[in-house]
C-alpha positions in Angstrom: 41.5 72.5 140.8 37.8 73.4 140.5 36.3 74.9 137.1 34.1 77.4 137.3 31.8 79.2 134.4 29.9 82.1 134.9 28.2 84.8 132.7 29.8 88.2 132.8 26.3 89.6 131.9 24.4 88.1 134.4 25.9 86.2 137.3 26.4 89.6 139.2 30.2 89.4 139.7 32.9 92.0 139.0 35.0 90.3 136.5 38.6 91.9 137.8 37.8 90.9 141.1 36.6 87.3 140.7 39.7 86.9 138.1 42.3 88.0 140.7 40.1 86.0 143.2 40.7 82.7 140.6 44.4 83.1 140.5 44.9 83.4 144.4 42.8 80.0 144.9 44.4 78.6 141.9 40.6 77.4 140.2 40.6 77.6 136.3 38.0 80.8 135.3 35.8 80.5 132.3 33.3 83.2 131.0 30.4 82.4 129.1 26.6 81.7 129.3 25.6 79.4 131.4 22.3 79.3 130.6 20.4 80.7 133.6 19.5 84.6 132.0 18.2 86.6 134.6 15.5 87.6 132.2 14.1 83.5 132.1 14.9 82.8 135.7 13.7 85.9 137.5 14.0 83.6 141.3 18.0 84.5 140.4 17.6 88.1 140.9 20.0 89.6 143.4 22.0 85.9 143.2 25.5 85.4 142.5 25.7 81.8 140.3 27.3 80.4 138.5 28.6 76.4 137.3 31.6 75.0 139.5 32.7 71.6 138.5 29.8 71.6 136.3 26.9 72.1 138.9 24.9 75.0 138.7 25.6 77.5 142.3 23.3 79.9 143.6 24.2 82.0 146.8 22.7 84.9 147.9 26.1 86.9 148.9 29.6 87.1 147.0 31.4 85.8 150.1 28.9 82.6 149.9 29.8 81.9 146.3 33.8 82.8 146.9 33.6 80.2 149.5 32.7 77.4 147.6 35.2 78.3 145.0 37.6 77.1 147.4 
């Protein structure tokens, strides 16, 4: 089971969706800051990131991230 972190304020996700997402692919969901604000790391504009198993992800589409969920 992968753990995954990401920052409802800035990792660009919808929060319903990536929850429901969690539960189907059985991965345990945490929310909080990870860290990477937007506002510091301007390169993450437009990103979806976020830590999985404790390494920091940065893809450029939600299907990208999604997929390494998995």
């Amino acid at each position: 089971m992968k753990k995954v972190k990401i920052c409802k304020r800035c990792s660009g996700f919808d929060v319903r969706e990536l929850k429901e997402y969690s539960k189907q692919i059985n991965s345990k969901l945490a929310f909080g800051c990870i860290a990477k604000c937007r506002q510091k790391h301007p390169e993450l504009s437009g990103n979806y990131f976020g830590l999985i198993d404790g390494n920091f992800i940065s893809c450029s589409t939600k299907e990208e991230f999604l997929e390494v969920m998995k």
